[in-house]
C-alpha positions as CSV (number, residue, x, y, z in Angstrom):
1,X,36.6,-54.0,16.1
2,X,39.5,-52.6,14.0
3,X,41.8,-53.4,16.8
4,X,40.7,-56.9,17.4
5,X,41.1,-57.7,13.9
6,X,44.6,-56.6,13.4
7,X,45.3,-58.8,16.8
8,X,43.5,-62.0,15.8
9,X,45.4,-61.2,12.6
10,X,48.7,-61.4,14.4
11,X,47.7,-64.6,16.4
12,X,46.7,-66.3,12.9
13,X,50.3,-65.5,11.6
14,X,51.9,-66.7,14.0
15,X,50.7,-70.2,14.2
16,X,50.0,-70.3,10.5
17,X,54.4,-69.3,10.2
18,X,54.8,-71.8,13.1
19,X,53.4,-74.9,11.2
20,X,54.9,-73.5,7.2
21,X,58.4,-73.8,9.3
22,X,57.6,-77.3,11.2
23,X,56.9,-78.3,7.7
24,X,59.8,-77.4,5.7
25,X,62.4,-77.6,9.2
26,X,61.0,-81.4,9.3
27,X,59.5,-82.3,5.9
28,X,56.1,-83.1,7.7
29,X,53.5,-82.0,10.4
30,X,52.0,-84.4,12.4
31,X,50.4,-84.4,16.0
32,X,53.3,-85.4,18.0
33,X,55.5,-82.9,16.8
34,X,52.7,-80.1,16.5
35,X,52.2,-80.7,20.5
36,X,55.7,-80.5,21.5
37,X,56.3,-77.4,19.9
38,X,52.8,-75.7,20.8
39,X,52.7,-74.7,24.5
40,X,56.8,-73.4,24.0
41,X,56.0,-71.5,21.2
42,X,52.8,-70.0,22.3
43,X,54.2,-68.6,25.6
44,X,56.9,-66.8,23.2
45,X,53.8,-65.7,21.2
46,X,52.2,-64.3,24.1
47,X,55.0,-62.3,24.6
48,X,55.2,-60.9,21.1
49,X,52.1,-60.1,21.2
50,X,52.8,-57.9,24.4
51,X,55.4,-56.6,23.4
52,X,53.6,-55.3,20.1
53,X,50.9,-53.6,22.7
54,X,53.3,-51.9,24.6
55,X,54.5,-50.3,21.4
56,X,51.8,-48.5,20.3
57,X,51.2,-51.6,17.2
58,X,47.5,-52.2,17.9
59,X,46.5,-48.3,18.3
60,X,45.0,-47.9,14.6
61,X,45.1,-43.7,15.2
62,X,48.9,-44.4,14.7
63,X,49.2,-46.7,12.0
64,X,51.0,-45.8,9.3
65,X,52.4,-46.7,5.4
66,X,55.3,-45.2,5.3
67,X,59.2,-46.5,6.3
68,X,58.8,-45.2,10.1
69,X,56.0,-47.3,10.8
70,X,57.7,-49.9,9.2
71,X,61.1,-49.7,10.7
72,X,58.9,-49.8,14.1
73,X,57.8,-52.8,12.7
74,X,61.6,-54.0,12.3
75,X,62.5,-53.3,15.1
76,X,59.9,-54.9,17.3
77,X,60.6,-58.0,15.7
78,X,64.1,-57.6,16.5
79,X,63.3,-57.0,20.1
80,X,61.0,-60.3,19.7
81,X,63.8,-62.3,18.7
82,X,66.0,-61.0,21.5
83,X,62.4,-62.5,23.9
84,X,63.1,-65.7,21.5
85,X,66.2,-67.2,22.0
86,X,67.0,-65.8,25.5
87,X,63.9,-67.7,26.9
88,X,64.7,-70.7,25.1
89,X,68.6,-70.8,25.8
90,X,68.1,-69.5,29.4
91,X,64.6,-70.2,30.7
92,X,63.3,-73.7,29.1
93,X,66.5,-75.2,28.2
94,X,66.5,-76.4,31.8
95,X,63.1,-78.0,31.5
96,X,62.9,-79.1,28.3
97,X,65.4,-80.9,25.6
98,X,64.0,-78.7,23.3
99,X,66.8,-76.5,21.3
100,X,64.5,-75.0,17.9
101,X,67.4,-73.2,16.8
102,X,66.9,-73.9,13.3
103,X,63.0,-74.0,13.8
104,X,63.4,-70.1,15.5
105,X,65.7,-68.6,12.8
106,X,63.3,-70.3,9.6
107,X,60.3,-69.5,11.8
108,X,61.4,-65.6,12.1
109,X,61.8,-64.8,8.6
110,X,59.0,-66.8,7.8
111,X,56.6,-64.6,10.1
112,X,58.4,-61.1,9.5
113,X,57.6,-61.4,5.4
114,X,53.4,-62.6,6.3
115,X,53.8,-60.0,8.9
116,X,54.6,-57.1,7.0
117,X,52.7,-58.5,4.2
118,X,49.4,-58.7,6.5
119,X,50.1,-54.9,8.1
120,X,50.5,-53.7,4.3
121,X,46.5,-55.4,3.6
122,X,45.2,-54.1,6.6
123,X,46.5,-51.1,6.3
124,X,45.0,-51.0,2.4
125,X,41.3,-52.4,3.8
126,X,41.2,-49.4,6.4
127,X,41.8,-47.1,3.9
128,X,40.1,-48.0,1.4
129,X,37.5,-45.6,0.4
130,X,35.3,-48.4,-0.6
131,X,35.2,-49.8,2.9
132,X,35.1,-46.6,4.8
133,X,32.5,-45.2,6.5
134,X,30.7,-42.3,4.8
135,X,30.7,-39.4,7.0
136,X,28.3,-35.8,7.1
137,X,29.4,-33.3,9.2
138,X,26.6,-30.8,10.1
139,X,28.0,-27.1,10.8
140,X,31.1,-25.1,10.3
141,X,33.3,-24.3,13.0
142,X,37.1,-24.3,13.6
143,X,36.3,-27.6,15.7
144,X,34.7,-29.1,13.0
145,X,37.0,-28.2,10.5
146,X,39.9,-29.5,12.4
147,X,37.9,-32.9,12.9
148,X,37.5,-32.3,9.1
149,X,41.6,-32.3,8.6
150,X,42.1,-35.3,10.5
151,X,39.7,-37.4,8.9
152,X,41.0,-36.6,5.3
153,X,44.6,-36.2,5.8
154,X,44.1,-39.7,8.2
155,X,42.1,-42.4,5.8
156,X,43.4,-45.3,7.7
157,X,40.8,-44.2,11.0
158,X,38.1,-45.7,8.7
159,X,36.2,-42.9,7.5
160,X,35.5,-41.1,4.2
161,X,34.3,-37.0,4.8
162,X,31.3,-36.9,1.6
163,X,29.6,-34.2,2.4
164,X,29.4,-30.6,4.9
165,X,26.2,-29.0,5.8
166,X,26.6,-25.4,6.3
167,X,23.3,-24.1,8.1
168,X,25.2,-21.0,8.8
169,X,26.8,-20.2,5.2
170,X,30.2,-20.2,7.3
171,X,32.9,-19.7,4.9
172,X,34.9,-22.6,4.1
173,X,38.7,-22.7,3.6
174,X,40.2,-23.3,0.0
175,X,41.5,-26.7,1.2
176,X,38.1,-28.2,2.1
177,X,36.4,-27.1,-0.5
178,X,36.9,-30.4,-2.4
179,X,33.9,-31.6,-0.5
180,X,31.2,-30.6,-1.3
181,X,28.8,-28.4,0.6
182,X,24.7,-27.8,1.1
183,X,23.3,-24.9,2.9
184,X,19.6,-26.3,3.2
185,X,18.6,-28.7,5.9
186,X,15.8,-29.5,4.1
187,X,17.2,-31.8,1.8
188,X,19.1,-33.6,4.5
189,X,17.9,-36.8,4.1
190,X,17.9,-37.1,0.3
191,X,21.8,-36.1,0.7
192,X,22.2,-39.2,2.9
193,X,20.8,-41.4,0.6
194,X,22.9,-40.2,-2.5
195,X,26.2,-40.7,-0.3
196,X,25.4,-43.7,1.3
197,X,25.9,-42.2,4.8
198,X,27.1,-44.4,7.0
199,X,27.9,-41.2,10.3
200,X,26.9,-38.0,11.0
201,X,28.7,-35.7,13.3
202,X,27.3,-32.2,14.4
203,X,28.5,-29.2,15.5
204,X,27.7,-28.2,19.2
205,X,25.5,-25.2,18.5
206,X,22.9,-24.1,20.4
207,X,21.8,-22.3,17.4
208,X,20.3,-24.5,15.6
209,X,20.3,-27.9,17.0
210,X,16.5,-28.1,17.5
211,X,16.4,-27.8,13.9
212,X,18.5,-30.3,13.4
213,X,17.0,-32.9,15.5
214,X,14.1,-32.4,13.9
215,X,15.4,-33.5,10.0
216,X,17.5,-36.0,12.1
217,X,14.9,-37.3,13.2
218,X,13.0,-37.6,10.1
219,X,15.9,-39.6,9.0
220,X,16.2,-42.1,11.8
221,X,14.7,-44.9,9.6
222,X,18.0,-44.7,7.7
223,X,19.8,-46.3,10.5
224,X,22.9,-44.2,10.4
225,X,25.1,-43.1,13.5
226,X,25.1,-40.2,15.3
227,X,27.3,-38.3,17.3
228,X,28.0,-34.9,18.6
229,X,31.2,-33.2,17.5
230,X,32.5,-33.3,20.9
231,X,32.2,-37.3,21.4
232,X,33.3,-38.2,17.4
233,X,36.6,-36.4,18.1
234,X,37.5,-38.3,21.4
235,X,36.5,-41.4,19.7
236,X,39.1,-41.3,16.5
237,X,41.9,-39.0,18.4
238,X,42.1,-40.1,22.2
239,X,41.6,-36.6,23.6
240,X,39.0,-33.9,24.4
241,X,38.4,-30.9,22.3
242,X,38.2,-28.5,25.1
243,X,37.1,-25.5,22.6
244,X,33.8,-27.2,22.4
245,X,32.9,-28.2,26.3
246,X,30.4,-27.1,28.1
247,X,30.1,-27.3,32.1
248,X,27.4,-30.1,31.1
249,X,30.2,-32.2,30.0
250,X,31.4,-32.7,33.5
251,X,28.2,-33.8,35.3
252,X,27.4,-35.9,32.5
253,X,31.1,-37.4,32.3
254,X,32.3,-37.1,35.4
255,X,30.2,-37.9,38.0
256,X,30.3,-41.7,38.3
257,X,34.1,-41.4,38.2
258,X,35.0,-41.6,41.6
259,X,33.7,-45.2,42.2
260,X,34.9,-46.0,45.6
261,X,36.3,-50.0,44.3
262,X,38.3,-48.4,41.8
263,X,40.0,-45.8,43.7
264,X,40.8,-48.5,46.5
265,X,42.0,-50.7,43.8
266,X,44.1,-47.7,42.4
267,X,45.5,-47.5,45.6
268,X,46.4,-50.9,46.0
269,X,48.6,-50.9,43.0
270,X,50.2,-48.0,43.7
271,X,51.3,-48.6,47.1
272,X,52.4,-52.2,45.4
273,X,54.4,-50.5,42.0
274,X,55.5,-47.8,44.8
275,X,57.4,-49.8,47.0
276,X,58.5,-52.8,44.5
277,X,60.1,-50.2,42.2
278,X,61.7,-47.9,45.0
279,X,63.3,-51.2,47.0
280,X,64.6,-52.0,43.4
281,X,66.2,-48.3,42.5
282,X,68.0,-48.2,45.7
283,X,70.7,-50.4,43.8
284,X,71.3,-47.6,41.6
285,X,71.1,-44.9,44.1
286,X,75.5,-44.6,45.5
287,X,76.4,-44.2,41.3
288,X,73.3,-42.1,40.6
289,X,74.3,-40.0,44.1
290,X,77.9,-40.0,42.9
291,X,77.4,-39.0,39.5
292,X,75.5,-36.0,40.6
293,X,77.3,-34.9,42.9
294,X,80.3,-34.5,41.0
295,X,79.4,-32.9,38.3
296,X,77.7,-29.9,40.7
297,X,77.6,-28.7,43.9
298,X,74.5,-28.9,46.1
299,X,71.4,-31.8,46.8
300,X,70.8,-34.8,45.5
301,X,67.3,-34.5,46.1
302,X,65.4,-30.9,45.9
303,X,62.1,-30.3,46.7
304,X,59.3,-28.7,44.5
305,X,55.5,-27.0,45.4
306,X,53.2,-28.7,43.3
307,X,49.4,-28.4,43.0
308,X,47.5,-31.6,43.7
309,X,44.2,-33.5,43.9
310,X,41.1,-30.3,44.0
311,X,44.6,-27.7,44.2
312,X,46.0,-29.0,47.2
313,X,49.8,-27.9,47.1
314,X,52.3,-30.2,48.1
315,X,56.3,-30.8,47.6
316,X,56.8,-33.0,44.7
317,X,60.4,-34.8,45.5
318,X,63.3,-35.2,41.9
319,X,66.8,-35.6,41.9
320,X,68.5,-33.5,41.3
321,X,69.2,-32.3,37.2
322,X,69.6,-28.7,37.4
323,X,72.6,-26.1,38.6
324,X,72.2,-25.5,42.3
325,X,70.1,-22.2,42.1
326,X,69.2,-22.5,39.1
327,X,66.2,-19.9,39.5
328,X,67.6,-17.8,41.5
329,X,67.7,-15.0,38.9
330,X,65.0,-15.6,36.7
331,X,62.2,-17.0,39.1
332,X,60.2,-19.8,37.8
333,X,60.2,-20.6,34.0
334,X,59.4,-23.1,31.6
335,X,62.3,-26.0,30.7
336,X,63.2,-25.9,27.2
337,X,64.5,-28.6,24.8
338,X,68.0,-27.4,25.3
339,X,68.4,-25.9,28.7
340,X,71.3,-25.0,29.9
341,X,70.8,-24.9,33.5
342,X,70.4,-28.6,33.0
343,X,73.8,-30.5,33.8
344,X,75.1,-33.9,31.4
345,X,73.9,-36.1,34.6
346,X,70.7,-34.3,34.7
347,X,70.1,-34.6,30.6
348,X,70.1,-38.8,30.9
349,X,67.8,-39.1,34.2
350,X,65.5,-36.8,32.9
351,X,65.5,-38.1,29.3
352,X,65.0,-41.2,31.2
353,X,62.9,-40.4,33.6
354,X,65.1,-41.7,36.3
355,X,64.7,-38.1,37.8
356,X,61.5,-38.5,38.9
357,X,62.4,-41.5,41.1
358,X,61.8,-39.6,44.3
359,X,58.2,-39.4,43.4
360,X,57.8,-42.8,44.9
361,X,57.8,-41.1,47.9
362,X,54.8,-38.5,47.1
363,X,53.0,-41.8,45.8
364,X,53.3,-43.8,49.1
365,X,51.9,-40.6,51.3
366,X,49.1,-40.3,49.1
367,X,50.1,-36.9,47.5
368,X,50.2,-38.2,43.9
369,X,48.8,-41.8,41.7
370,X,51.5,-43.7,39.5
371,X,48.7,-42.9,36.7
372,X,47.2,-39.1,36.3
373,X,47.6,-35.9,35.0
374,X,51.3,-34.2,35.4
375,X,51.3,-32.4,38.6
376,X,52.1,-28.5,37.5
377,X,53.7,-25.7,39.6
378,X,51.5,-23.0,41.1
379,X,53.0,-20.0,39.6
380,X,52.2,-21.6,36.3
381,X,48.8,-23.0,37.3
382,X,47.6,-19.5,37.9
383,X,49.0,-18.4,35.0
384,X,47.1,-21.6,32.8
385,X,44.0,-21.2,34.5
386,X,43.5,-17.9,33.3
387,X,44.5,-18.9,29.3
388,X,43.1,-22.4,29.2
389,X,39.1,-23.1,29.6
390,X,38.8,-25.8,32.1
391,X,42.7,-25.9,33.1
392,X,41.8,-26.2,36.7
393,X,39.5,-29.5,36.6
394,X,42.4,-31.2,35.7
395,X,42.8,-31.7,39.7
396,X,39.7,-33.3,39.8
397,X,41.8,-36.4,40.5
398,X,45.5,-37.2,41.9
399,X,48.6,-35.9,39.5
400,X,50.2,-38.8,38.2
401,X,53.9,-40.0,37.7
402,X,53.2,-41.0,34.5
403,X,50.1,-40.8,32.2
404,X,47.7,-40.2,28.9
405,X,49.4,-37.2,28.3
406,X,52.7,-38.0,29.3
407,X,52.9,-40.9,26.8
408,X,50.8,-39.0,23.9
409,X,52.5,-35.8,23.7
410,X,56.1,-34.4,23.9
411,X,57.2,-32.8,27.5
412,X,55.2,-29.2,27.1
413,X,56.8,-25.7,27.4
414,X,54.2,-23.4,26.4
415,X,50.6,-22.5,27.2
416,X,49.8,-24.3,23.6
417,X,51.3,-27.3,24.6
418,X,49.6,-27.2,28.4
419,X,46.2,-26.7,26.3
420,X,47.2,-29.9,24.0
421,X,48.2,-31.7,27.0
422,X,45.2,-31.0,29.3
423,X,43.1,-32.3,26.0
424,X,44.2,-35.4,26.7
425,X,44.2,-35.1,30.5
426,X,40.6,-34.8,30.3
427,X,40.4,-37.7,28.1
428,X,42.2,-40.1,30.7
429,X,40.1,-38.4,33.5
430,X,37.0,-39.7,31.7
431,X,37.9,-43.1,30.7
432,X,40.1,-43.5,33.7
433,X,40.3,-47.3,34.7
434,X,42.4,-50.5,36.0
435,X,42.9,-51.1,32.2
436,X,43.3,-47.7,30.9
437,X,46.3,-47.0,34.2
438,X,48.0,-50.7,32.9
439,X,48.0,-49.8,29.5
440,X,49.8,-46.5,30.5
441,X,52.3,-48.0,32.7
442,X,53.4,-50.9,30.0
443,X,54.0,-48.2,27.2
444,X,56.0,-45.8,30.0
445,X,58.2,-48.6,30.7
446,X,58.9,-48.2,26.7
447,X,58.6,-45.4,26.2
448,X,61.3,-45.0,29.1
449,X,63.3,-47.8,27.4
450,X,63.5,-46.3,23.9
451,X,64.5,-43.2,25.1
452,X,67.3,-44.6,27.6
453,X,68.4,-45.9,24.2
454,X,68.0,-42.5,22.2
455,X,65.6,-44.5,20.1
């Protein structure tokens, strides 16, 4: 709801800045003039817009008040006004007479102060403890308490922590012990009136759930929300707490999620992204070949053992970014930030992402998706699947070239960061769809972009 808000927000603006500037470019607004500039300037709206989604501007987890979100802000617009004048200079100047370069530059400045201005309100009504919703949680944990952390230290997700129950007489850390805390279940409901509870998450655990079912349920004429720890975390962070899954989970979440249409259409588009985007890199292949093989000796292209859909191994295919023999000493290890195996070629396509061009091929035999979890090496899989709970139904569908993870966290070196990543791995495998993959793709492609740029 949040999300459609700040979008029909957006749409408002824009026409709203569109007619402020017709008036003062023209000294009047009538229908005529309206209709010639509507259908030009609402393509170049549509593409805003776009543009916006692609970077992250409608995902309310990461909004923001402070000057990174708003030099994102800056610079989208900038990017927007690049969209501007190169499609009408280069595209509809040679269908139409219309040239709005004074309209377009009044118009921009017009729309980036309301813009700002609107993201600054928004931002203020989501946060606003007044408007929140009031939230219980029901049981101590380290789960809880981290869902706990994000909810305070995050006020813009919507939602205003009132009140722990602690059927357990867990301790509670010094920093949460500004909310106040009850021990007795039996005045559940008469705490839920006097906060005005609006949520109420619970702990998995076994323990005592019955118990709290039952003064739940003597509650349910309240008409507040429900959800299990498990589900409320998901819901505000886009991943899975693994700490708190069950084998349950899977039957109950992953059973209907290999829907035969789906998986056909999957592979429709990426045989189709596959073999548009391979014909297209083979213009950069002779300088990408050249620049690589100067700097070192050995392949362009060097094969990998990966583990794939339900462990299958197969050879994952990169160019080249690493000194020839690069393990030959040390055997296989983690990459880290500053790796100096890695040569100055291999630093851009990897940064990139140009490296993994190769991977085309896997995609067109089947091996991997252009959406799904990052395909690992066995040596490590072994090692993750005895550390991480659940590591190893992360095959449960095909490794990907991009996705949730990839675009969510940093590139991982670490069992930590494996555990963080396969958090959201699970959360893609869940949700997975045709929307979900499209999304991904869009915000690779910038993702890929901003980092080309060292953005």
């Amino acid at each position: 709801m949040k999300k459609v808000l700040l979008l029909l927000g957006d749409v408002a603006i824009l026409f709203s800045s569109l007619a402020i500037t017709l008036r003062i470019r023209f000294g009047h607004l009538n229908q005529e003039l309206w209709q010639s500039h509507f259908w030009p300037f609402t393509i170049i709206f549509i593409l805003w817009l776009i543009v916006f989604f692609i970077n992250g501007l409608y995902e309310i987890r990461k909004v923001r008040n402070d000057y990174k979100f708003y030099g994102q802000l800056v610079n989208n617009l900038l990017v927007n006004v690049l969209i501007a004048f190169s499609f009408f200079y280069f595209i509809l100047g040679r269908f139409s007479d219309i040239k709005p370069q004074t309209v377009l530059i009044i118009l921009i400045i017009i729309f980036a102060v309301l813009w700002i201005l609107w993201r600054k309100i928004f931002f203020s009504l989501i946060s606003s403890a007044k408007l929140s919703n009031n939230l219980v949680i029901i049981g101590i944990s380290p789960e809880s308490l981290l869902l706990a952390e994000e909810i305070i230290t995050k006020p813009h997700l919507g939602y205003s922590l009132k009140l722990f129950f602690n059927p357990d007489f867990s301790s509670i850390p010094e920093k949460f012990q500004i909310i106040p805390s009850k021990k007795d279940l039996l005045d559940l409901k008469n705490e839920l009136i006097k906060y005005k509870i609006d949520t109420i998450v619970v702990v998995n655990n076994p323990k005592y759930s019955p118990e709290v079912a039952r003064h739940l349920f003597e509650s349910i004429d309240l008409n507040v929300n429900y959800f299990n720890l498990t589900d409320f975390y998901e819901k505000i962070t886009g991943k899975i707490l693994i700490s708190s899954l069950e084998r349950s989970w899977f039957f109950e979440n992953l059973s209907q999620k290999n829907n035969r249409l789906f998986l056909l259409i999957k592979r429709f588009y990426d045989l189709l992204f596959a073999s548009v985007f391979g014909l297209v890199s083979l213009i950069f292949l002779p300088i990408l070949a050249l620049a690589i093989k100067l700097e070192s000796k050995g392949p362009l292209i060097y094969k990998q053992t990966r583990v794939g859909l339900r462990g299958k191994e197969f050879y994952a295919y990169k160019f080249r970014s690493m000194i020839m023999d690069a393990e030959k000493n040390t055997g296989a290890q983690w990459a880290a930030t500053k790796d100096k195996r890695v040569t100055r070629t291999g630093k851009f396509i990897r940064k990139s992402r140009i490296d993994e061009i190769p991977q085309f091929w896997n995609i067109l035999k089947g091996e991997m998706s252009f959406v799904g979890p990052r395909p690992e090496r066995p040596e490590f899989v072994e090692t993750l699947k005895k550390e991480i709970p659940f590591f190893n139904e992360r095959h449960l569908v095909k490794p990907g070239l991009t996705g949730w993870a990839q675009i969510n966290f940093p590139y991982g070196a670490s069992v930590e960061d494996a555990k963080e990543k396969l958090q959201y791995d699970l959360f893609y495998i869940k949700n997975q769809s045709i929307a979900l993959d499209i999304s991904i793709i869009l915000k690779t492609i910038n993702t890929i972009f901003n980092r080309s740029l060292g953005r």
